[in-house]
C-alpha positions as CSV (number, residue, x, y, z in Angstrom):
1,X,-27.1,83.2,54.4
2,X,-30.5,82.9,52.9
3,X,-29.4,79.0,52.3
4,X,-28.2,78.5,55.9
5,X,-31.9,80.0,56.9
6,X,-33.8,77.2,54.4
7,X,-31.7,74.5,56.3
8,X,-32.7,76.3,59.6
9,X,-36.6,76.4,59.3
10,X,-36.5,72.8,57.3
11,X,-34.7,71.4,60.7
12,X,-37.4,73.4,62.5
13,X,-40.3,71.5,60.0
14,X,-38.9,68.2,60.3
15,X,-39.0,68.7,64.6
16,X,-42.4,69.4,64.5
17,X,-43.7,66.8,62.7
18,X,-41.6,64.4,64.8
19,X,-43.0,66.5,67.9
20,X,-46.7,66.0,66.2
21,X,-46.6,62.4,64.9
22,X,-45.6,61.8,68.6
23,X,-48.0,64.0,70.1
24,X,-50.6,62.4,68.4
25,X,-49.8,58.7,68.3
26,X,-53.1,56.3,68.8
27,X,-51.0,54.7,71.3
28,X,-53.8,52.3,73.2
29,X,-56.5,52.6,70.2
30,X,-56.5,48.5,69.8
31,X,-56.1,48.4,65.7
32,X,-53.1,50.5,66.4
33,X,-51.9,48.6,68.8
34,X,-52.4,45.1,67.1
35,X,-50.8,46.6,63.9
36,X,-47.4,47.2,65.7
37,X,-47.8,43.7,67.4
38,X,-48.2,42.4,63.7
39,X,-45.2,44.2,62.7
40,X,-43.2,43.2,64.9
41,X,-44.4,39.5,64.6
42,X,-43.9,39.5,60.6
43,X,-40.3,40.8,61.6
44,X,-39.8,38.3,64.0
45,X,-41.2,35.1,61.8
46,X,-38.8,36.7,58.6
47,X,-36.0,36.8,61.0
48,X,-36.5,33.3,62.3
49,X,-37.6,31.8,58.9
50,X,-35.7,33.4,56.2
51,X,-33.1,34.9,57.0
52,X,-30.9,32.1,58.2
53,X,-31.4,29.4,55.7
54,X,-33.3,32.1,52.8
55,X,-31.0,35.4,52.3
56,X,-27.9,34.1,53.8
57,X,-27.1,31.8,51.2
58,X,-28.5,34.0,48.9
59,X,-25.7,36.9,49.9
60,X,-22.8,34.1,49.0
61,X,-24.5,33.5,46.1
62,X,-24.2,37.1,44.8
63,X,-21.2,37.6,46.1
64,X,-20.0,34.6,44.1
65,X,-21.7,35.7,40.9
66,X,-20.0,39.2,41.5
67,X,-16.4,37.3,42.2
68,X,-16.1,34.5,40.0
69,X,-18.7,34.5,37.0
70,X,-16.9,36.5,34.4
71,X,-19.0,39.2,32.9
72,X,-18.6,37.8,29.2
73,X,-20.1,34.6,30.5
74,X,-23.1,36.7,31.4
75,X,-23.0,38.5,28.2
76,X,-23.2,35.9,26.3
77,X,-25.7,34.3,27.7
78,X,-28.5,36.8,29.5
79,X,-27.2,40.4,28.2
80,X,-28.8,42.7,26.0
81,X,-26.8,41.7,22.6
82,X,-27.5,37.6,23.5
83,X,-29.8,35.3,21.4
84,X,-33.1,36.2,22.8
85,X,-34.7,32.8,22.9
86,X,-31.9,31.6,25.0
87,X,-31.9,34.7,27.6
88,X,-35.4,34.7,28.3
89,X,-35.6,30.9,28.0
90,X,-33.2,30.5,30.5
91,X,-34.4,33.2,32.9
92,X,-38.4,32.2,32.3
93,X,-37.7,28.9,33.8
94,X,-35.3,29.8,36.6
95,X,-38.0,29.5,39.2
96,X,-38.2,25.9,38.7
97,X,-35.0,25.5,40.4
98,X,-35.4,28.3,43.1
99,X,-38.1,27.8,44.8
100,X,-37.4,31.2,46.7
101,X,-39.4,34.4,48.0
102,X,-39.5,37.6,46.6
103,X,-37.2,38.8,48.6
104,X,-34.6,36.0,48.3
105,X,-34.4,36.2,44.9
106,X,-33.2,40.0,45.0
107,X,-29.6,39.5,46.0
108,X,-29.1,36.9,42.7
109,X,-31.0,39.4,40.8
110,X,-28.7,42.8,41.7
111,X,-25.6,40.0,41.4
112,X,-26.6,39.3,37.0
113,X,-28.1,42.5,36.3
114,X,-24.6,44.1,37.5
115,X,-22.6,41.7,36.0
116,X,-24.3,43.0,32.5
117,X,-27.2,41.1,32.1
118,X,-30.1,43.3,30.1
119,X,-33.0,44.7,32.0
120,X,-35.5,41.8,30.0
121,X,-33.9,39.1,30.9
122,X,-33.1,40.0,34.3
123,X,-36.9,41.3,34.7
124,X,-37.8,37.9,33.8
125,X,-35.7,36.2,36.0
126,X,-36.7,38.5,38.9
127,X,-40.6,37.2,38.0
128,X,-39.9,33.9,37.8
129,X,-37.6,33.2,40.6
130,X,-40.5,33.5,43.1
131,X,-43.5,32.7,40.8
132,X,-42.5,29.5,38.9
133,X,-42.2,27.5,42.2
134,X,-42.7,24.0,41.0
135,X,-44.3,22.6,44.6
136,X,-46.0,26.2,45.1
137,X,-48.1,25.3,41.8
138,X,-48.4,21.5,42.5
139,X,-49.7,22.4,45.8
140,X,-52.0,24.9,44.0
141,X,-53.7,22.6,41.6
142,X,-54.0,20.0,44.8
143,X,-55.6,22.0,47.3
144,X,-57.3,24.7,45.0
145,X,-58.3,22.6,42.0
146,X,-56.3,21.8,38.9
147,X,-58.3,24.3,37.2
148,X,-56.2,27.0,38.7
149,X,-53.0,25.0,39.4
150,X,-52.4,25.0,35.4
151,X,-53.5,28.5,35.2
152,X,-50.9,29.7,37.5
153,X,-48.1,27.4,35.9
154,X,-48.9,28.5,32.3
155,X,-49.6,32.4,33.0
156,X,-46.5,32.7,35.0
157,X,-44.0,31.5,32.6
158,X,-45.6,33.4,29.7
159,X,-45.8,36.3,31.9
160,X,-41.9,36.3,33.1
161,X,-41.2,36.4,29.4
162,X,-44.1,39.4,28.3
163,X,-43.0,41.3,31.7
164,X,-39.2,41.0,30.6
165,X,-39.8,41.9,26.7
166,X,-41.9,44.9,27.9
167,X,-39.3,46.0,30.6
168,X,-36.4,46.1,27.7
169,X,-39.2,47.7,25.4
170,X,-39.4,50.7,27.8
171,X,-36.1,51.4,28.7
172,X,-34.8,50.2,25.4
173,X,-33.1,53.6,25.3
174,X,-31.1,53.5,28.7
175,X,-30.5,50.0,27.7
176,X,-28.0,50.8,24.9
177,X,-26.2,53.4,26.4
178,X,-25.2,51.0,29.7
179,X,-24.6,48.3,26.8
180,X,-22.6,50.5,25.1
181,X,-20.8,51.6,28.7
182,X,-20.6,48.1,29.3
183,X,-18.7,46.9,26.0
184,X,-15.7,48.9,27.1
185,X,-15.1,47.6,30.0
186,X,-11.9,45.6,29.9
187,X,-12.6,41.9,29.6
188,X,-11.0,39.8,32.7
189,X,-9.1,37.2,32.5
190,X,-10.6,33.7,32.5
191,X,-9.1,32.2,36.0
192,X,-10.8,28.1,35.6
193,X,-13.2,25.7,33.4
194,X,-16.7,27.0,33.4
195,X,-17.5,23.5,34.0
196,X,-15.9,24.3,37.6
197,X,-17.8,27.2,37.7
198,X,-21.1,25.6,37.2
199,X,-20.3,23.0,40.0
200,X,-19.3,25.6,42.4
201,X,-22.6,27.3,41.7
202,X,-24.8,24.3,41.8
203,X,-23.8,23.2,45.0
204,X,-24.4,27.0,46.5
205,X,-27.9,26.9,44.3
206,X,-28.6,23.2,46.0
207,X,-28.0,24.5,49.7
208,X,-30.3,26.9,49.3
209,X,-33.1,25.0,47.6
210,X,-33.1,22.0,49.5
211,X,-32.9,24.0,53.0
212,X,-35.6,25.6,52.3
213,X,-37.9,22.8,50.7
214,X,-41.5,23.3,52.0
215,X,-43.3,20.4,53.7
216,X,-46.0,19.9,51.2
217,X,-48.7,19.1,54.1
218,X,-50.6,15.7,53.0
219,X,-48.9,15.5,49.7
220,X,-47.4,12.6,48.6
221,X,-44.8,11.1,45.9
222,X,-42.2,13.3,44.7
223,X,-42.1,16.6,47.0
224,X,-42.7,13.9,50.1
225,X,-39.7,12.3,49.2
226,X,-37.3,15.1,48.9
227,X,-38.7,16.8,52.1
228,X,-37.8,13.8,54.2
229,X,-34.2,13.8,52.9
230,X,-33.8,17.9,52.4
231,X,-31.1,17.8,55.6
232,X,-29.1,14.7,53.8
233,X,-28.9,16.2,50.3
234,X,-27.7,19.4,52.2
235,X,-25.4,18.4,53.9
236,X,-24.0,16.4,50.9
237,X,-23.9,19.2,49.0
238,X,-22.3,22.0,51.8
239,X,-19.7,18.8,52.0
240,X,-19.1,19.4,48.3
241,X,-18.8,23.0,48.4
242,X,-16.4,23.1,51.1
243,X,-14.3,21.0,49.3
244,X,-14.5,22.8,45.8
245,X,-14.1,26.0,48.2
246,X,-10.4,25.0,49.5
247,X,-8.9,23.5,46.0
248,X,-10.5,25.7,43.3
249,X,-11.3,28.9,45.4
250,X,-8.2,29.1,47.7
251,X,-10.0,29.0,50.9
252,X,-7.6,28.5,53.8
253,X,-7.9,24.1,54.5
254,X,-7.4,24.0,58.3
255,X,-10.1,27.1,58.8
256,X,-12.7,25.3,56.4
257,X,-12.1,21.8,58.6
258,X,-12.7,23.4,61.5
259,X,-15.9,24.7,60.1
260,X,-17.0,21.7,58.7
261,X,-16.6,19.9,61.8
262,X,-18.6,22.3,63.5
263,X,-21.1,22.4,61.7
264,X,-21.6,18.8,61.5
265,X,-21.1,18.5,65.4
266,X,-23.8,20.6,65.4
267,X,-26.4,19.1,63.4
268,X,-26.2,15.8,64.8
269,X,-26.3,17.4,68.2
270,X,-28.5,19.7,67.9
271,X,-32.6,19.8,66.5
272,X,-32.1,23.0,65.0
273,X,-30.9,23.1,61.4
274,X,-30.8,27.1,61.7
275,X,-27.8,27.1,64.4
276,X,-25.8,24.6,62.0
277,X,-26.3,26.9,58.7
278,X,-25.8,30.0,60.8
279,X,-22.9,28.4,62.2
280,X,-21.4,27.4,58.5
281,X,-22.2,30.8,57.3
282,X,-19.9,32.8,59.9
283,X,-17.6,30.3,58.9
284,X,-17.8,31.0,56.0
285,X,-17.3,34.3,56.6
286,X,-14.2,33.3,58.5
287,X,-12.1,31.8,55.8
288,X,-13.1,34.5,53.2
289,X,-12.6,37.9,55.1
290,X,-9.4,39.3,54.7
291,X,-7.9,36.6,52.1
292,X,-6.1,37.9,49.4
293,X,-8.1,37.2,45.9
294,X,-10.8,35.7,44.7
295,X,-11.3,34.7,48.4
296,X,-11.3,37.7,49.9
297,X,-13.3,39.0,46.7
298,X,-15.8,37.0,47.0
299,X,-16.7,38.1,51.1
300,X,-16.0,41.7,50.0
301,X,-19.1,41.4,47.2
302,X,-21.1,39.1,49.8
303,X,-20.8,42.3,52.2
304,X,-21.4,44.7,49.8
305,X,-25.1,43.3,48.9
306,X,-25.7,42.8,52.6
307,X,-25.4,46.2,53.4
308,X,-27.3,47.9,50.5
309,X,-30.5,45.2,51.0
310,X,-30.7,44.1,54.6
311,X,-31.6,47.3,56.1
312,X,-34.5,48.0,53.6
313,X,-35.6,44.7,53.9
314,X,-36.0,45.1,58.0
315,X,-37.7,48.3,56.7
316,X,-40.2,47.1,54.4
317,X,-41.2,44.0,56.3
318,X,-41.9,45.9,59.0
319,X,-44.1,48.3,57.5
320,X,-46.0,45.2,55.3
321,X,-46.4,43.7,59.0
322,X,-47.9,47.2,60.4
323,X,-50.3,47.6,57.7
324,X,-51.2,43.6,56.5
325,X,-50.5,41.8,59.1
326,X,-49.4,38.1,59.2
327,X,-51.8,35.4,57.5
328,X,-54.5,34.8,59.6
329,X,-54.0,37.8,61.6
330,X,-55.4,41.5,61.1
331,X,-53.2,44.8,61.0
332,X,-53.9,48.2,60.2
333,X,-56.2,47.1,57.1
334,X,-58.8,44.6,58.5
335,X,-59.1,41.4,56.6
336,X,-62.7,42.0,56.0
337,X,-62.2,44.6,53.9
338,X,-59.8,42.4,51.7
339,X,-62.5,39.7,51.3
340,X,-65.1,41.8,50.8
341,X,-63.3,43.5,47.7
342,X,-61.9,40.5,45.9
343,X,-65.9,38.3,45.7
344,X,-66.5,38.0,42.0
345,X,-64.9,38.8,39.0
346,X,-65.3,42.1,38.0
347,X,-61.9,44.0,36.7
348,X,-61.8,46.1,39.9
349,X,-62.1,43.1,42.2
350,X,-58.8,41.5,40.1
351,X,-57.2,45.0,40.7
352,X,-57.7,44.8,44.2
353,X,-56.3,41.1,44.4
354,X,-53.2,41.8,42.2
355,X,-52.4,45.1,44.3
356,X,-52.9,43.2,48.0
357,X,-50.9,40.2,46.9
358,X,-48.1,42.9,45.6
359,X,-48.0,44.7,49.0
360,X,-48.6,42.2,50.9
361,X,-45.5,40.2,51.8
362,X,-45.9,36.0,51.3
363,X,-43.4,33.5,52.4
364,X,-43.1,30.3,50.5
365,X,-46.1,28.1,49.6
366,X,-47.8,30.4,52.3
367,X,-50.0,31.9,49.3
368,X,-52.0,28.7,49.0
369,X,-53.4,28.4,52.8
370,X,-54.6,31.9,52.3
371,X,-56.0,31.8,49.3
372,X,-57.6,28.2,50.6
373,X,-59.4,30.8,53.3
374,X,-60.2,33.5,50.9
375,X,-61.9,31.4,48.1
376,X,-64.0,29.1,51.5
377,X,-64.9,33.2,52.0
378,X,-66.4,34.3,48.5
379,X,-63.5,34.8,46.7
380,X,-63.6,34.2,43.2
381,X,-61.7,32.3,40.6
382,X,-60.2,35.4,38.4
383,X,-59.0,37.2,41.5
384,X,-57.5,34.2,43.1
385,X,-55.7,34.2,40.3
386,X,-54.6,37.2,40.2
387,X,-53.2,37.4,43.8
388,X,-51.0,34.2,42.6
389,X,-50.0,35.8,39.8
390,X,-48.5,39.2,41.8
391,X,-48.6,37.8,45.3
392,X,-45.4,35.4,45.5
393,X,-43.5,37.6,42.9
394,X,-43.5,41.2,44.8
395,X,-43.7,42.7,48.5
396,X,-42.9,46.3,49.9
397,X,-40.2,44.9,51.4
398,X,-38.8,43.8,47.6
399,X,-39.8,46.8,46.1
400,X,-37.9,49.0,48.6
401,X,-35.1,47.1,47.8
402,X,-35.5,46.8,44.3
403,X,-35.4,50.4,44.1
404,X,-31.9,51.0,45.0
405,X,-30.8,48.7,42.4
406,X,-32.8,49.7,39.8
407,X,-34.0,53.8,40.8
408,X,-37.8,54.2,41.5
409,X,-38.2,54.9,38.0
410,X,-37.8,51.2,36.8
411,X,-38.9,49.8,40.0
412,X,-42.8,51.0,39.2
413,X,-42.9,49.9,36.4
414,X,-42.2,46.4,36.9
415,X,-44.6,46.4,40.1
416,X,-47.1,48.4,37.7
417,X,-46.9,45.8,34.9
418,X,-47.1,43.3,37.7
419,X,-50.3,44.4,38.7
420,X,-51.9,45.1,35.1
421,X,-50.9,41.9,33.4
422,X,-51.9,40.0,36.6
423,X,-55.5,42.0,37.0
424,X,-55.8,41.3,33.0
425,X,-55.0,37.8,33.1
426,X,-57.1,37.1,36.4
427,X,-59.9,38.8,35.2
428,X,-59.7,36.5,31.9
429,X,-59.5,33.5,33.9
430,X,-62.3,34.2,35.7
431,X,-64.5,34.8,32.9
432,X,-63.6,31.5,31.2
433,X,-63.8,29.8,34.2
434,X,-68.0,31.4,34.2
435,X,-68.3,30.3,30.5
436,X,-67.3,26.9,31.3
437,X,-69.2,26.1,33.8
């Protein structure tokens, strides 16, 4: 009874504050106002600009790792037993291939830390994913000098690997007992080559990286090239997938040449590169659903990471929008209190950029535009630095998400070390950067 009248008067709380928070909404107070019309922007520009070409591949791409990478394979190489040079080797330089968001990258990070990789390694890869963007620090010496182009390069990958090695240090304790739980899980059955395997994935890991390839703005050379033939080496690789698809995978032939052909009608057809990977992806999701085996695995896993991240994703970009804004555009938080906070190079001016750039939520190579502003504003080195070092690797939106992977717990603690290694390191920088000159 008493139980019954706790849930009673709890119901009752819960009603009034709904009945307050409503009661007392600033609706018509303009910062209000404009911070809903910035969240709702951000949520719209993720939706049209990351989702589609961004997640979606990224949810096949789990769902593959889940399916068809056998969990010895990940053992070997990235779990908490492996040769440490080559786990956080591999993992420190993974963002030279992805040059993904911090919220892309969270889908192939739940997909090898549940296949058994160890918390380091997978910490490090979860860094570096986002942070060791080759173009993202080519544009950064470029446009911001080459002074702090190197920094950012250098102090990322050495920071993947200290963020990782400090992760496994904490938790070294929960560590061994999922090792342990993980050693007795029976070993499956090898189904092809691991050389097919590696194909498969490298054309997946190629459709996502050269769909999303940034104009680089002015540059020239290398990145130049590649982002006027991005749609070409797409399409060559999607071409390759579908066909490794159908004769290693098991994918149904006549469903995957009718996709194919739409897709391709669509492409030529139409100036809108989203509709033709939107269209390959629900048919993808066409000749997967309901197959029997490693087909039908493989959509069940996809699925199964959509639901858990999507919705807290929506969440926590929505809230980054309502209290940050869009670049260029004020929220709740006005950006003069930002610039204000982050001129010279004291430690609390680093904290403040490290803790902004891990709330706020950055899309690809957007970091270096705002950070172009922010310096022309007063800005100084060490902080700049700072925000690159924390901006590009962590969001709310990532951190919600990361949560229901990892529990809260863990969560914090890689945002905190984040933030303290990146304050640390910016602060550093900027008092070299006073020495030298």
């Amino acid at each position: 009874m008493d139980s019954e009248r706790k849930q009673e008067w709890r119901r009752l709380l819960i009603y009034a504050a709904v009945f307050a928070g409503l009661f007392f909404l600033p609706v018509g107070v303009p910062r209000f106002d404009a911070a809903i019309d910035e969240s709702l922007h951000l949520a719209r520009d993720y939706a049209r600009e990351h989702v589609i070409l961004c997640l979606l591949p990224a949810f096949w791409i789990a769902g593959a790792i889940a399916a068809f990478v056998s969990q010895a394979s990940v053992l070997r190489y990235l779990g908490p037993k492996a040769n440490p040079v080559l786990a956080y080797g591999v993992a420190s330089v993974s963002g030279t291939i992805l040059a993904v968001c911090s919220c892309t990258v969270l889908p192939l990070f739940a997909g090898i830390y549940r296949m058994g990789a160890g918390l380091g390694p997978a910490s490090a890869f979860l860094y570096s994913g986002p942070a060791i963007n080759v173009l993202a620090i080519v544009l950064t010496a470029k446009i911001l000098g080459i002074e702090l182009g190197l920094a950012r390069g250098i102090a990322a990958v050495v920071f993947s690997v200290v963020l990782g090695r400090l992760m496994a240090w904490l938790f070294r304790t929960d560590q061994r007992a999922r090792a342990a739980a993980i050693a007795e899980l029976p070993v499956p059955e090898v189904t092809r080559p691991l050389s097919r395997t590696a194909l498969f994935f490298a054309a997946m890991v190629a459709v996502l990286v050269f769909a999303n390839w940034g104009n680089p703005k002015g540059a020239s050379g290398f990145f130049a090239a590649v982002y006027g033939v991005k749609w070409y080496v797409t399409s060559g690789a999607g071409l390759a997938l579908a066909w490794m698809a159908v004769r290693w995978i098991g994918l149904p032939g006549r469903r995957v040449l009718i996709t194919t052909a739409v897709v391709a009608a669509t492409a030529l057809l139409v100036p809108f590169p989203e509709l033709a990977m939107l269209l390959g992806t629900a048919g993808l999701a066409w000749c997967t659903a309901g197959q029997g085996g490693e087909a039908g695995e493989w959509f069940d896993q996809t699925w199964s990471y959509t639901k858990q991240i999507f919705p807290l994703l929506v969440g926590g970009v929505l809230v980054a929008g309502f209290l940050l804004g869009r670049p260029g555009h004020e929220a709740l938080v006005p950006n003069d209190w930002i610039a204000a906070a982050v001129g010279g190079n004291s430690l609390l001016a680093n904290l403040f950029a490290a803790l902004s750039g891990a709330l706020m939520y950055f899309a690809t190579l957007t970091e270096v535009p705002i950070l172009q502003g922010l310096l022309g504003s007063g800005m100084g080195k060490g902080p700049a630095l700072a925000l690159l070092l924390a901006g590009p690797a962590l969001s709310l939106p990532s951190m919600l998400v990361l949560s229901s992977i990892l529990g809260w717990k863990k969560t914090l603690t890689f945002s905190l070390l984040v933030v303290v290694l990146a304050t640390l390191t910016g602060w550093m920088f900027g008092l070299l950067s006073t020495t030298a000159t």
